[in-house]
N, C-alpha and C positions, 0 to 999 in steps of 0.2 A: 504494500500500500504506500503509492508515492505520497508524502506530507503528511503518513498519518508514524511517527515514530514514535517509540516507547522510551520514555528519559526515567531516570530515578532521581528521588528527589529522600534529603536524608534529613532525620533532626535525633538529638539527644532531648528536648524540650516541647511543651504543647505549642502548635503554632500553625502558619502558614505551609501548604504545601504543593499548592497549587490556586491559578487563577483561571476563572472561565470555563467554560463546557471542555472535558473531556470523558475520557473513560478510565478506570480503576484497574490495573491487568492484574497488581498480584502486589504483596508485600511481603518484608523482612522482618521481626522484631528478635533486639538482642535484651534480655531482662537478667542482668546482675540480683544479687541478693539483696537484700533489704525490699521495701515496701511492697505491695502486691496490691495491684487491682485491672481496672477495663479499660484501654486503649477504643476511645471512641473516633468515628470520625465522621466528620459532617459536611455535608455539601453547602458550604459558605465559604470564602475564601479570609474573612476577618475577624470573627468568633465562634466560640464553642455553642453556636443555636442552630436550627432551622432541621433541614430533614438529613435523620441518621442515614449516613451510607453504610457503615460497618462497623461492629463493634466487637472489640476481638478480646478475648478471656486470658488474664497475663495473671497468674498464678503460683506459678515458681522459676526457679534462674533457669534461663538457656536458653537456646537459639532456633527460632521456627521461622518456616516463611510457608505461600501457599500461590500459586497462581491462580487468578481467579477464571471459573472457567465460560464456555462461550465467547462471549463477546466484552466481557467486562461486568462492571457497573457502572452506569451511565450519572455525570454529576454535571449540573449545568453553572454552579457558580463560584466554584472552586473546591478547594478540600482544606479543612480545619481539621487538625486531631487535638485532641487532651491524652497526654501520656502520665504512666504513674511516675514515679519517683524511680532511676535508675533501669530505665528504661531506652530504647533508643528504635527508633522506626524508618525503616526505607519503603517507601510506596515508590511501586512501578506505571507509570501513569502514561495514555496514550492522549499526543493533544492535536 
């Protein structure tokens, strides 16, 4: 698919991860010990609101990823995560 590439995009913190309509192919998380909770992420490119795209269960230390399968998930206004405390996330994102 000419123009449509798949980039990663990395963060250790809750934050931006994307802006604008794309699709969601797949992500990384690396979870160190200490705190435990839910890696959410939201189709908004500037806060943690609006409609959930994924919300991924981070529970104990170590390293998972998953490609997501078909065609993605489809997010029109960007992508926001809230990650726990020692936490780190790569989304694979096609735009």
């Amino acid at each position: 698919m000419a123009g449509n590439e798949v980039k990663s995009v990395h963060r250790h913190d809750s934050g931006t991860f994307a802006s604008g309509r794309g699709r969601l192919m797949g992500f990384l998380v690396n979870h160190d010990s200490g705190a435990s909770g839910d890696i959410v992420i939201y189709d908004n490119s500037s806060a943690a609101s609006g409609d959930e795209v994924l919300e991924i269960d981070e529970k104990t230390a170590g390293m998972f990823g998953m490609e997501i399968p078909g065609d993605g998930i489809l997010f029109y206004n960007g992508l926001y995560a809230t990650l726990p405390a020692n936490t780190s996330l790569t989304l694979f994102i096609q735009k």
